[in-house]
Backbone bond lengths (Angstrom), bond angles and torsions (degrees), N, CA, C in turn:
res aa  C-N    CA-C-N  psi(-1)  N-CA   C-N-CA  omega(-1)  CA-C   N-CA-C  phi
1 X - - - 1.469 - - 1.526 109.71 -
2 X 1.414 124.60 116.11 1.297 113.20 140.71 1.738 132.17 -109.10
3 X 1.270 110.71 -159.20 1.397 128.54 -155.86 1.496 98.84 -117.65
4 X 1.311 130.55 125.38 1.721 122.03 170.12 1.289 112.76 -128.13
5 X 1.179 132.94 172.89 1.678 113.56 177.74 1.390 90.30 -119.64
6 X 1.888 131.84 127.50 0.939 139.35 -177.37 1.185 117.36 -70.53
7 X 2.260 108.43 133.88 1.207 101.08 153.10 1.460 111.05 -145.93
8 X 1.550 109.66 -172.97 1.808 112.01 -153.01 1.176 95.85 -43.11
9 X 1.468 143.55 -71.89 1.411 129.58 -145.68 2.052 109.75 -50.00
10 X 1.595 97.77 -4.18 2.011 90.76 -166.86 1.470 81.75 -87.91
11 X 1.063 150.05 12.37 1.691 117.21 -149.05 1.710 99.59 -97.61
12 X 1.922 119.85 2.21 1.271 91.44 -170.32 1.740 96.33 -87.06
13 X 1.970 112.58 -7.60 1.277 109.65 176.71 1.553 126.00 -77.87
14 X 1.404 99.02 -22.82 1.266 116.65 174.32 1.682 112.27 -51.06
15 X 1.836 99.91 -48.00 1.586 80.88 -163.62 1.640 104.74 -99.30
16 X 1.393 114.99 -0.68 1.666 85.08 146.24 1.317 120.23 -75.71
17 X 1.050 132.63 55.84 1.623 108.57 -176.65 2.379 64.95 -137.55
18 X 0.997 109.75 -76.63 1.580 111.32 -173.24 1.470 143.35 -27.26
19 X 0.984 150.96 -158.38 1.188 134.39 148.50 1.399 108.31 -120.69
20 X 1.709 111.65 -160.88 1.757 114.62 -164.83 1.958 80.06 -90.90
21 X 1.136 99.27 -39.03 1.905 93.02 -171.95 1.329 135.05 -57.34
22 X 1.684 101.30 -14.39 1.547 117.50 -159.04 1.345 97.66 -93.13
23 X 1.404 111.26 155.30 1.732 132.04 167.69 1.095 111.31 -41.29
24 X 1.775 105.25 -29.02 1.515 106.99 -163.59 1.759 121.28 -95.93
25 X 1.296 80.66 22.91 1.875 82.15 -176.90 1.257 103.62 -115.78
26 X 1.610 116.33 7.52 1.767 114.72 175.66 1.692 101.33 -87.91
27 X 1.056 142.00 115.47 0.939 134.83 141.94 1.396 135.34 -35.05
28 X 1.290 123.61 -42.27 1.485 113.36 -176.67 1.539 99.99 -79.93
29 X 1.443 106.22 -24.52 1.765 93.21 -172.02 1.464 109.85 -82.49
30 X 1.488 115.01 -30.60 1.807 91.73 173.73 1.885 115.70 -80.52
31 X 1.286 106.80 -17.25 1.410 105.10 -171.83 1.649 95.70 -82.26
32 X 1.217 131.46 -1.26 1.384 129.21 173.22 1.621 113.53 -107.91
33 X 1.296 125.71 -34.42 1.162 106.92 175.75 1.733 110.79 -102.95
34 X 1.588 115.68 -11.23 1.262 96.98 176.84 1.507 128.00 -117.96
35 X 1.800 89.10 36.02 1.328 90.59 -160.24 1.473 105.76 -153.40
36 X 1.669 101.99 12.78 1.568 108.38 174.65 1.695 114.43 -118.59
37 X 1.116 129.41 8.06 1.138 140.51 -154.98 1.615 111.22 -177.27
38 X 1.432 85.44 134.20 1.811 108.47 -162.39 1.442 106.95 -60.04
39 X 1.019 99.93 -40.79 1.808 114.97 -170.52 1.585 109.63 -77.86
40 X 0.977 115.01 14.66 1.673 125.65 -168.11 1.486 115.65 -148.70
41 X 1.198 139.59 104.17 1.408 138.04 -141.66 1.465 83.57 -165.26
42 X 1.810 105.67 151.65 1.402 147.58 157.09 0.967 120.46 -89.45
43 X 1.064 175.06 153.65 1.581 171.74 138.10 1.753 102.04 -118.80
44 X 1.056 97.25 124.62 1.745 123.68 179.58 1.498 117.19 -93.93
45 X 0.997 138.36 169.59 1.535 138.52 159.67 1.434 110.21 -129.72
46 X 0.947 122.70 123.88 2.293 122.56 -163.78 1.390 93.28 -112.67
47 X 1.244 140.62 113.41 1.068 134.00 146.44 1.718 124.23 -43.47
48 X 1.370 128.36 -161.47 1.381 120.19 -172.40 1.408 133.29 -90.67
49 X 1.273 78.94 7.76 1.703 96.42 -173.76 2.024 104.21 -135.54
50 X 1.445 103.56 32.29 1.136 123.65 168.80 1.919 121.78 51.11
51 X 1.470 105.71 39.84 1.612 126.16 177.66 1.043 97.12 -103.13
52 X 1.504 112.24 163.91 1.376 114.48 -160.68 1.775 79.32 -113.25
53 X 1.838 98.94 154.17 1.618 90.49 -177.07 1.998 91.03 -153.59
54 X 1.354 98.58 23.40 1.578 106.23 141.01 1.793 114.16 141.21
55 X 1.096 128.71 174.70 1.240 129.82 -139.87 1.507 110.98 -153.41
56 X 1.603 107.87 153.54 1.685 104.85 173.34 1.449 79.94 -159.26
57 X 1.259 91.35 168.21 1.679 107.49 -171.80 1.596 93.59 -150.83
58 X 1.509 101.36 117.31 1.687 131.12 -178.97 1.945 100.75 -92.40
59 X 1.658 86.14 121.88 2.199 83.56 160.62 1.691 86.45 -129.14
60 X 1.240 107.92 141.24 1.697 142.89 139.82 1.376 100.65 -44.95
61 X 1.425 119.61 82.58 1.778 85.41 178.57 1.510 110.26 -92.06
62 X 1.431 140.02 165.14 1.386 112.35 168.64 1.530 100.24 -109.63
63 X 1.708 101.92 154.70 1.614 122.29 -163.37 1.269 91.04 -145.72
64 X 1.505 111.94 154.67 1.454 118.60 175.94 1.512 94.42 -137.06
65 X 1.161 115.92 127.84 1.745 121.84 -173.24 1.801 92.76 -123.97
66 X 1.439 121.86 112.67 1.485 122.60 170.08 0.496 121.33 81.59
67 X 1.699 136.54 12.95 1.481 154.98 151.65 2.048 91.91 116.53
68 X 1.583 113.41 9.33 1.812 103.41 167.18 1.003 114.51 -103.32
69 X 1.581 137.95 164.30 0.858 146.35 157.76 1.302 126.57 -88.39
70 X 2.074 108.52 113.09 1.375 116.26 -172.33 1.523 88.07 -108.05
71 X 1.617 92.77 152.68 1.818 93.74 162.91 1.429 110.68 -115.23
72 X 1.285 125.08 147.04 1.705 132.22 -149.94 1.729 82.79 -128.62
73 X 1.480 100.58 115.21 1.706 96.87 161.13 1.989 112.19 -83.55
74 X 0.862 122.67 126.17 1.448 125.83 -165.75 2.065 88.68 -102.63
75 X 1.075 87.90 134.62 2.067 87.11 155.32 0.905 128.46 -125.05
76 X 1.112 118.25 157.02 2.032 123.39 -177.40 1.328 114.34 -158.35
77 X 1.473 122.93 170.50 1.294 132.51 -139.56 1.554 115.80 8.88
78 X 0.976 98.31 47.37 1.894 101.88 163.15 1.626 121.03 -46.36
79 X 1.072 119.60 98.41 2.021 120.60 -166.58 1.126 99.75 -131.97
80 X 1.448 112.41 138.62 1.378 124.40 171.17 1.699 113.06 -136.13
81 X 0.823 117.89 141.53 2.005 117.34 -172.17 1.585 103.95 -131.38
82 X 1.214 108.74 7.08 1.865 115.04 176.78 1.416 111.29 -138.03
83 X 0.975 118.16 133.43 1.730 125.32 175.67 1.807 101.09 -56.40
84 X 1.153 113.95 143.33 1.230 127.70 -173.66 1.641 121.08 62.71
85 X 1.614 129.65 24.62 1.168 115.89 -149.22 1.672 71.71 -124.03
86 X 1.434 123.47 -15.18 1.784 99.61 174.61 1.405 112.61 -89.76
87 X 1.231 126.66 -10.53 1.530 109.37 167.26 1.288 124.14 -73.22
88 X 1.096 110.68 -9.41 1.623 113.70 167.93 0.954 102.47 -88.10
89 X 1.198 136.37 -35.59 1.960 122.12 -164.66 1.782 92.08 -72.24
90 X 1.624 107.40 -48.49 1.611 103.14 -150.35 1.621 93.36 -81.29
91 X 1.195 124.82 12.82 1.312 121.48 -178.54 1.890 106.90 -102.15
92 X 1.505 105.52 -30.73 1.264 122.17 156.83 1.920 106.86 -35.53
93 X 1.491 96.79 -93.40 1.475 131.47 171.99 1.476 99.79 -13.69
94 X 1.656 119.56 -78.21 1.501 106.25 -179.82 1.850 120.49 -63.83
95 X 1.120 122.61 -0.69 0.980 112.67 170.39 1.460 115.30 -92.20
96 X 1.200 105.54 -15.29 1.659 99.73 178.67 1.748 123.60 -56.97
97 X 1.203 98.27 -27.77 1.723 112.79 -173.84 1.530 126.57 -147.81
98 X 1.181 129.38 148.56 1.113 124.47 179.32 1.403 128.78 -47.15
99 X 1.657 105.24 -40.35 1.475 126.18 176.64 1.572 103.20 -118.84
100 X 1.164 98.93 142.36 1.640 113.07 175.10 1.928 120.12 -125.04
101 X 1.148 130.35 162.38 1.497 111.85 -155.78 1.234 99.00 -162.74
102 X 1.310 110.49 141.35 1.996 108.24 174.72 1.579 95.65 -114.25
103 X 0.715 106.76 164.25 1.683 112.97 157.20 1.509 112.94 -159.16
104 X 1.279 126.59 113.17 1.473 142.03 -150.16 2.071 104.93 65.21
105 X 1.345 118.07 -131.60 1.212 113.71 -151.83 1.690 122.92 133.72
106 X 1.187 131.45 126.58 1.361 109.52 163.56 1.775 102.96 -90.07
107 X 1.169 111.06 172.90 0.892 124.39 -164.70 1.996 107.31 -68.73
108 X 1.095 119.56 -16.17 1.357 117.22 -178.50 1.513 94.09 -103.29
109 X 1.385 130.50 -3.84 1.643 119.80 169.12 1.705 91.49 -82.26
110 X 1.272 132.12 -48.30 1.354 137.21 170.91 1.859 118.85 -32.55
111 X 1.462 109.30 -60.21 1.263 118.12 175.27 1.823 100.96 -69.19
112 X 1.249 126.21 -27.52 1.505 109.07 155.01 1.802 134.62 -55.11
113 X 1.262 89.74 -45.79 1.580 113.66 -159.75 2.241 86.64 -67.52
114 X 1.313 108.01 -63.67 1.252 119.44 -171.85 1.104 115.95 -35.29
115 X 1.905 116.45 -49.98 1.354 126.87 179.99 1.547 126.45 -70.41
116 X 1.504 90.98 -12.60 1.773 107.52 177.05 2.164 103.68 -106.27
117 X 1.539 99.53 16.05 1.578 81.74 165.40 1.712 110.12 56.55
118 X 1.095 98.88 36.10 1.884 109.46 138.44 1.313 136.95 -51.95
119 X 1.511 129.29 118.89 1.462 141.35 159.99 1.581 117.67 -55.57
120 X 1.220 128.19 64.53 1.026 115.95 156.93 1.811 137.94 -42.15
121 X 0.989 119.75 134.34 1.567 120.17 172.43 1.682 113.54 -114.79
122 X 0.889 109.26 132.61 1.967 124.33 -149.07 1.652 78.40 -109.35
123 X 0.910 160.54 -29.57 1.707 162.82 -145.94 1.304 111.29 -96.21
124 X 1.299 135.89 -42.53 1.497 150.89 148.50 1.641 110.92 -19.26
125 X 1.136 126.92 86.56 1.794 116.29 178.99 1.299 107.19 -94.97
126 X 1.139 118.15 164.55 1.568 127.84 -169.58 1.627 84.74 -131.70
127 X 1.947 117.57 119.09 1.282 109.89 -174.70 1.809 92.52 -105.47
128 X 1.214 124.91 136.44 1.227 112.34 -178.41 1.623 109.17 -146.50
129 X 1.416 95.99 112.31 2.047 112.00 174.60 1.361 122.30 -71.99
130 X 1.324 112.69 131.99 1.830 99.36 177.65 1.229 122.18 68.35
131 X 1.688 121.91 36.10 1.160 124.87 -179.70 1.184 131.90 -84.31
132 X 1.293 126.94 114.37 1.829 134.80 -150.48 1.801 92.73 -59.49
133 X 1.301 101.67 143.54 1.484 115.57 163.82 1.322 110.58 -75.51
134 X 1.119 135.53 102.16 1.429 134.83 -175.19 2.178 106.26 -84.39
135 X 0.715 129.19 134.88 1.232 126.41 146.40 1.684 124.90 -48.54
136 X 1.458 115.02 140.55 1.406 116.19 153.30 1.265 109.57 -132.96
137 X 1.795 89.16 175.17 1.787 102.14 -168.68 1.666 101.04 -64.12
138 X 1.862 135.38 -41.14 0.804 139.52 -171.31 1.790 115.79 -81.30
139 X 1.432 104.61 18.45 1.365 111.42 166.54 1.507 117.72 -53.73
140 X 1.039 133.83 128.21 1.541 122.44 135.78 1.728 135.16 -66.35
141 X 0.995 117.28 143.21 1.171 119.18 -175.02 1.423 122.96 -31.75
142 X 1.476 107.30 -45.37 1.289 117.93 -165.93 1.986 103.38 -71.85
143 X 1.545 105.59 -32.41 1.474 101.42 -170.26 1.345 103.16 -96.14
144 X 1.414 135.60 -21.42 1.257 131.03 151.69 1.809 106.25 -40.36
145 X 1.101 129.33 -44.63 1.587 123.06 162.14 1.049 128.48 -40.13
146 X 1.557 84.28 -70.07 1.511 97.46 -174.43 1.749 117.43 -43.68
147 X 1.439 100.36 -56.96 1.307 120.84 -171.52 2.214 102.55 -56.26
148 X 0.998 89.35 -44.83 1.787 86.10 169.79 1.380 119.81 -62.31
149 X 1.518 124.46 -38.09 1.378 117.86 146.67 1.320 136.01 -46.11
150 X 1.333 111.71 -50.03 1.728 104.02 172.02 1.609 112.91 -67.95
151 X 1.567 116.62 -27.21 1.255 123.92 163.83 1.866 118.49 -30.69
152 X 1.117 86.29 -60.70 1.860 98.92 174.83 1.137 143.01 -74.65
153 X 1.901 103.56 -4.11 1.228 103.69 146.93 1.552 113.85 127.74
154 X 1.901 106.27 -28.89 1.226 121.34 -158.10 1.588 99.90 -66.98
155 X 1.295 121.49 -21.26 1.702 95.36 -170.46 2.035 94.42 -128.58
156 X 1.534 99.76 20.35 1.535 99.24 171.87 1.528 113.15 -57.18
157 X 1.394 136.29 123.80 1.090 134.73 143.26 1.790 126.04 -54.08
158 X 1.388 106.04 124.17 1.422 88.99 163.90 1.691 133.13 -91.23
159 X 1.367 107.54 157.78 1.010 109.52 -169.06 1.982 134.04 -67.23
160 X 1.714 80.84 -31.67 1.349 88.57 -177.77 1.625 108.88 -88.56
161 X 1.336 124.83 -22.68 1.454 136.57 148.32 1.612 106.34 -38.19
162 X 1.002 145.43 -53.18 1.242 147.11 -137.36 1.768 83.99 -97.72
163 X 1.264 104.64 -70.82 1.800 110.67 -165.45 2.113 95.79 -59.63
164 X 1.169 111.45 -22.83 1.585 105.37 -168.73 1.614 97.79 -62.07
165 X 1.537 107.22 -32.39 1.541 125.36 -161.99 1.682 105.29 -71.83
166 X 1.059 109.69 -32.43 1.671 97.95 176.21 1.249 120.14 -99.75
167 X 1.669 92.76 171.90 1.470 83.43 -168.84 1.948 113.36 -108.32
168 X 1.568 89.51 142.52 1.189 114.68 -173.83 1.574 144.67 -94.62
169 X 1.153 119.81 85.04 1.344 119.87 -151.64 1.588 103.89 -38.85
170 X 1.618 110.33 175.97 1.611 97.77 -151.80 2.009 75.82 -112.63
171 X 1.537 95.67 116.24 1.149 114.16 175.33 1.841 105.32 -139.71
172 X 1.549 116.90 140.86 1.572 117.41 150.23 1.090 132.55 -75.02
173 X 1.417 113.05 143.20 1.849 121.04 172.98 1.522 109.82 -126.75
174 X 1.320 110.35 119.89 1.299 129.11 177.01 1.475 102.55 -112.59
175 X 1.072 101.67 134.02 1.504 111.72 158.14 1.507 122.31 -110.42
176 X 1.680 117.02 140.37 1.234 122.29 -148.41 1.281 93.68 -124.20
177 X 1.803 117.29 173.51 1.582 129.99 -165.71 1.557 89.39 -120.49
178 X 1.326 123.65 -8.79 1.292 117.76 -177.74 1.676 113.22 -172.23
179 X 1.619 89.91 155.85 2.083 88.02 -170.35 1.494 88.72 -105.22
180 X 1.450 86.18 175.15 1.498 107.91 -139.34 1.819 91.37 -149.38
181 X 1.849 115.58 120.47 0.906 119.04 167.87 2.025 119.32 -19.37
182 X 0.430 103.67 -80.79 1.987 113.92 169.38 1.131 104.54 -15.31
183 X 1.391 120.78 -37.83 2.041 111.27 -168.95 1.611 91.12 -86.32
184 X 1.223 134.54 -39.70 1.264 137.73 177.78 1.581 127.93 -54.48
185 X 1.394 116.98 -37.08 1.625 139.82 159.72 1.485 114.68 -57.55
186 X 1.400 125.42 -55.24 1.190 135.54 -149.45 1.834 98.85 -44.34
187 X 1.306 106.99 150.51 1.373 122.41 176.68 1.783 106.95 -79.25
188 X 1.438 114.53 172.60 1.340 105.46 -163.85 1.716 102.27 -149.38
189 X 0.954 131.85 149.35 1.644 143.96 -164.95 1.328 91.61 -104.38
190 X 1.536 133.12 -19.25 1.602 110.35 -162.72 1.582 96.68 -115.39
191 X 1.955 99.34 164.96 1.108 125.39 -161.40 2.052 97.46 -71.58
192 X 0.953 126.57 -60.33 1.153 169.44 -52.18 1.801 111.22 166.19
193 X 1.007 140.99 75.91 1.447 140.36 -159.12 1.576 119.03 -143.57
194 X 1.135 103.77 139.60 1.847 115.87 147.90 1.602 103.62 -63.32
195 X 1.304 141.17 126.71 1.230 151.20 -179.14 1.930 107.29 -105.57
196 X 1.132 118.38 -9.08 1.650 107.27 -168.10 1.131 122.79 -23.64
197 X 1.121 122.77 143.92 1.977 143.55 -167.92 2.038 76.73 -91.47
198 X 1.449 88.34 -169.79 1.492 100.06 176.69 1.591 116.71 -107.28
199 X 1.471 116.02 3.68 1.404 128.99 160.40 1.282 96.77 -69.19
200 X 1.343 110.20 -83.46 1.771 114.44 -169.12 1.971 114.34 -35.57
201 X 0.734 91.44 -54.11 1.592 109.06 174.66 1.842 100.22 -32.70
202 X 1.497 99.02 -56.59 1.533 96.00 -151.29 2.206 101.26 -97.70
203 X 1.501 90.58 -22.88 1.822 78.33 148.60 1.367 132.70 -99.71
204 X 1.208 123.90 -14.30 1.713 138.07 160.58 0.905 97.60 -43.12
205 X 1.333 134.61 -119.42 1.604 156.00 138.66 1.424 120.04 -13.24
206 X 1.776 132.47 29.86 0.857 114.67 154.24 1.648 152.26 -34.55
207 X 0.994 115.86 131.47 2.162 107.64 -160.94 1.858 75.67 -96.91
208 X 0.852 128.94 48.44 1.669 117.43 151.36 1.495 112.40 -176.18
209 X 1.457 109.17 64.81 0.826 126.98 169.42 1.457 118.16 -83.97
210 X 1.460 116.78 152.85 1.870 116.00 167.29 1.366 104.52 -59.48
211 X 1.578 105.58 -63.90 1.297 133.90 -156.24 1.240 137.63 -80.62
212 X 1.691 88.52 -7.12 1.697 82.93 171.41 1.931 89.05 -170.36
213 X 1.150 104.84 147.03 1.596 123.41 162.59 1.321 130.58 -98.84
214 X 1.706 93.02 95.81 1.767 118.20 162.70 1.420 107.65 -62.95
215 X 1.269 109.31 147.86 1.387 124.83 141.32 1.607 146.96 -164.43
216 X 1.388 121.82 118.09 1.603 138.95 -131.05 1.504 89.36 -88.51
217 X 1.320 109.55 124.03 1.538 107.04 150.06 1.461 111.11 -150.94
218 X 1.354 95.27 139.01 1.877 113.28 -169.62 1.204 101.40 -88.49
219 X 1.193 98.13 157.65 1.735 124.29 -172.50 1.556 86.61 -127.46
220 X 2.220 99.32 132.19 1.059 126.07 -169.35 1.586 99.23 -136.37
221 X 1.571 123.89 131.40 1.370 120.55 155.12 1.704 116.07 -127.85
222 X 0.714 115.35 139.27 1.613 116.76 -166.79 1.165 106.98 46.26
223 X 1.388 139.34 67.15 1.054 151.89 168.29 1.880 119.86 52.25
224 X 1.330 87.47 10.39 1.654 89.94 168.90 1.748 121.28 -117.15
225 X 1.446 112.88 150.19 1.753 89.83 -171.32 1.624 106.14 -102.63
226 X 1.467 98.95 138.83 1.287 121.05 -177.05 1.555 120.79 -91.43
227 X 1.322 102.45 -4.56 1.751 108.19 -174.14 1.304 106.15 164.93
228 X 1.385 121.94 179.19 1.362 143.67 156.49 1.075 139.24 -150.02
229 X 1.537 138.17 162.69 1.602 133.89 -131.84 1.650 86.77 -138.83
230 X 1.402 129.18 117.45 1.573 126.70 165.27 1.459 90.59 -95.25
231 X 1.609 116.36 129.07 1.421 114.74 152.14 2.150 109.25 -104.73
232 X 1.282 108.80 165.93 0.875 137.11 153.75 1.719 133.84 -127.37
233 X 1.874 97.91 108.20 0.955 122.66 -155.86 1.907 108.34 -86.90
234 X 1.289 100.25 109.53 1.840 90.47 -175.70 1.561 102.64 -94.78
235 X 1.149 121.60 -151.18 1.730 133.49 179.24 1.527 96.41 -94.70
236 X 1.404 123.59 -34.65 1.601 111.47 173.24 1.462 130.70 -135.49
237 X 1.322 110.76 14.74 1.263 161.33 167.40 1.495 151.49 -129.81
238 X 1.706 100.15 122.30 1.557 93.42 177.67 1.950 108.03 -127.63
239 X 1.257 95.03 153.48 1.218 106.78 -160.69 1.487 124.86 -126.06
240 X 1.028 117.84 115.41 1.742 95.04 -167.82 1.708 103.21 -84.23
241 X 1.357 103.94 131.25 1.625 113.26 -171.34 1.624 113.66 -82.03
242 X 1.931 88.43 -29.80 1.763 92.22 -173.74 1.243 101.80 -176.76
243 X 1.572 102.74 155.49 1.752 101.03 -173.49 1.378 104.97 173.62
244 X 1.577 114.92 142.10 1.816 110.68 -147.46 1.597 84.68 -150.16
245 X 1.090 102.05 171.64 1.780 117.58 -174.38 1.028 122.17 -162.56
246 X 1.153 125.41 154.55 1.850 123.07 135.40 1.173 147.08 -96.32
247 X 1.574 94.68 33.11 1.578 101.28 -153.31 1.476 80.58 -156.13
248 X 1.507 144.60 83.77 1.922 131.71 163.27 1.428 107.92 -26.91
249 X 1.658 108.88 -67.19 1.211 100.59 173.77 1.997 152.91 -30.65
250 X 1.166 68.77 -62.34 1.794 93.07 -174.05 1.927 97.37 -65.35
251 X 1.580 96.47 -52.69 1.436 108.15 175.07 1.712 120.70 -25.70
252 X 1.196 81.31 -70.90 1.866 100.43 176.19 1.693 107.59 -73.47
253 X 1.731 131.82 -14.31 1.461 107.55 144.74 1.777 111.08 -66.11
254 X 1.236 121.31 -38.09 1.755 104.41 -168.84 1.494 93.76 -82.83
255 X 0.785 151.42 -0.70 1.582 127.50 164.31 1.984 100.16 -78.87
256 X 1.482 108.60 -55.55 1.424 92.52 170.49 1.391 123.97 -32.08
257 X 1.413 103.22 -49.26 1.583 115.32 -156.73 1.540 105.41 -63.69
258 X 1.893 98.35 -57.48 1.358 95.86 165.83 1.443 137.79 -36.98
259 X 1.132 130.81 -50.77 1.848 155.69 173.14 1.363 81.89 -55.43
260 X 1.240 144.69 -105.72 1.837 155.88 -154.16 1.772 88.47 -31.04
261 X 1.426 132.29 -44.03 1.549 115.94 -159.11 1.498 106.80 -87.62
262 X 1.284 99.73 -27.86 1.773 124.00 -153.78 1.965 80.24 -76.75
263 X 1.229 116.87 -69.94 1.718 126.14 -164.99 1.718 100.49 -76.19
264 X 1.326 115.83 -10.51 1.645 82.95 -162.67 1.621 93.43 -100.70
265 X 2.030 100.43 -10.68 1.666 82.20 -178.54 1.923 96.77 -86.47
266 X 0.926 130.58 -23.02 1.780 111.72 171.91 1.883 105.01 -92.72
267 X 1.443 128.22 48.76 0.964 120.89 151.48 1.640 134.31 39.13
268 X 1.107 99.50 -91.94 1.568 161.54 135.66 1.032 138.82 -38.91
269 X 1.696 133.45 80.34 1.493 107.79 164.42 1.645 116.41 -120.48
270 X 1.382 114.21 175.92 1.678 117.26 -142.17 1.866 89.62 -71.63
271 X 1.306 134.66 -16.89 1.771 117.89 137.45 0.804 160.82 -145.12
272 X 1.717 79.37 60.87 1.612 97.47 143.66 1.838 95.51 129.30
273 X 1.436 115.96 170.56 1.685 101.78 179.66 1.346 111.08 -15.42
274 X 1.788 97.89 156.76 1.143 116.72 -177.82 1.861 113.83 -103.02
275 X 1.427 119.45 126.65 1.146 124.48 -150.29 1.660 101.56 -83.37
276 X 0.942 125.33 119.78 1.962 128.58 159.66 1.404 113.86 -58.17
277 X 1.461 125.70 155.98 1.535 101.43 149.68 1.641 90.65 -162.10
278 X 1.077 137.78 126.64 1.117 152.05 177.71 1.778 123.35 -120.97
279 X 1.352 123.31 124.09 2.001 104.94 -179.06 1.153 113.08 -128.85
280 X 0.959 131.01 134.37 2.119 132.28 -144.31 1.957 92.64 -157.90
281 X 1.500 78.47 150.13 1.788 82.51 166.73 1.884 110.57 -162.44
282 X 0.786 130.63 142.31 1.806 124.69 -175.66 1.512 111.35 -39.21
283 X 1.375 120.20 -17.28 1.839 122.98 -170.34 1.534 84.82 -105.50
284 X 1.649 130.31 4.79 1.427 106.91 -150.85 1.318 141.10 23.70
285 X 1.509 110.91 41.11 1.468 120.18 -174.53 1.547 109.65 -76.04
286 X 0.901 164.01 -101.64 1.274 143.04 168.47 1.567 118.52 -164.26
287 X 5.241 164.20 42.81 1.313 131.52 -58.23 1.629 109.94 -68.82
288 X 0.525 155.17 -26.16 1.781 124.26 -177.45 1.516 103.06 -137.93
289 X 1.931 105.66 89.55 1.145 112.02 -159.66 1.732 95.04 -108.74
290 X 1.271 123.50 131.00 1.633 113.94 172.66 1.540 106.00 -136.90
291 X 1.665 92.40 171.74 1.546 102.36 162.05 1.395 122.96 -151.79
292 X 1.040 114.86 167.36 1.705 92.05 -161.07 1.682 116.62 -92.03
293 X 1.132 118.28 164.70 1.693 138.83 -157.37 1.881 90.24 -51.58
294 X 1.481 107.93 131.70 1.852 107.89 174.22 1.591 110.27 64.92
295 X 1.367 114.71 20.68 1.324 101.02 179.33 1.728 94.78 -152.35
296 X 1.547 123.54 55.23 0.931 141.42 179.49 1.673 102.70 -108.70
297 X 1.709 95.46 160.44 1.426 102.49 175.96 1.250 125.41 -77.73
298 X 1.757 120.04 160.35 1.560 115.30 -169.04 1.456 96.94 -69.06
């Protein structure tokens, strides 16, 4: 077995190795984020006859904790299809950086992380509007009902109703076609941060993407801007991806503000309310955020 760092010409091996469900069967999205920028890499595992037999994907992210700059290697689509082929990838992964970081997880990256003595942080909230009643196997009859009723809508709150309802300090929101050195500078109130330069900004969160729909809007008070709100707009969901300030306050009115313009102009989507999802914490650290055992922050 070895280790390769993926690029476009592997992707017709790549997607036999994937499924139709995985990240990894979009083409523009892995040949764009793991394959345009140094700080952002795939790493494969080829068995001996050169198949791919599983995968992790390393980002550099940059963070500034106390006014320094730490870099947090983050991982994703972590896959393995052979016994012993993820301790090499995740052995990769922690070597990439001093600090390493999950944020979400499926539940078998979880039973990894646990057995390797992970720092969890319990402070991280996940705020989420219009959240579908899902069914489970351990339903009872009666809440399998129930839950199909709120399904349909009758006692859904809306979202942009709810944020129209409070009150909002008197700040502007513009939305822009492009970022602009200035959103990248701005000073910051939290312990704990996403740091992006104005490169990262504009391939992270690209506004012309195939694969997915960004969209930038600055936060202005007395005619100066204090921050800005990236959403990501799905078919039944919007999400804020990222968003920085100089002001906590005011900040968290333009993310409201943002969400109320973003949902109240699609109402509606084809099923059914449109879902919010926002995740904030007092360090602004970024729900199930960890790092691993001796490799925590000062």
């Amino acid at each position: 077995m070895r280790l390769v760092r993926y690029t476009p010409e592997m992707f017709p091996s790549l997607q036999r190795f994937t499924t139709p469900q995985s990240g990894l069967s979009d083409r523009s999205f892995v040949d764009h984020y793991y394959a345009t920028r140094e700080q952002c890499q795939l790493h494969l595992a080829l068995d001996q006859e050169g198949s791919v037999i599983g995968s992790i994907g390393i980002e550099q992210m940059p963070f500034e904790y106390r006014g320094q700059r730490q870099t947090i290697a983050f991982g994703s689509n972590f896959n393995a299809s052979h016994s012993g082929v993820g301790g090499f990838l995740y052995l990769k992964w922690m070597k990439s950086a001093p600090i390493a970081m999950v944020f979400g997880g499926s539940p078998d990256t979880h039973n990894i992380l646990r057995a390797q003595n992970w720092t969890y942080y319990p402070d991280v909230l996940v705020y989420d509007g219009n959240r579908r009643y899902a069914t489970h196997a351990g339903d009872s009859m009666a809440r399998r009902f129930a839950k199909r009723i709120l399904r349909s809508g009758w006692f859904s709150a809306d979202v942009g109703k709810r944020v129209a309802a409070l009150k909002i300090p008197p700040i502007e929101i513009r939305e822009q076609r492009e970022y602009r050195e200035q959103l990248a500078t701005l000073p910051s109130p939290f312990l704990l941060r996403l740091a992006p330069d104005l490169e990262y900004l504009r391939w992270r969160y690209s506004l012309d993407l195939p694969f997915a729909r960004y969209r930038l809007f600055e936060i202005a008070a007395a005619d100066e801007v204090i921050g800005y709100v990236i959403l990501h707009e799905r078919a039944n969901q919007v999400v804020v991806s990222q968003a920085a300030g100089s002001d906590a306050r005011l900040l968290a009115a333009g993310i409201k503000g943002v969400l109320m313009r973003s949902i109240s102009a699609r109402r509606r989507c084809a099923s059914g309310m449109c879902r919010a999802m926002c995740s904030a914490s007092p360090a602004n650290t970024s729900s199930m955020l960890a790092t691993p055992s001796g490799k925590l922050l000062p």
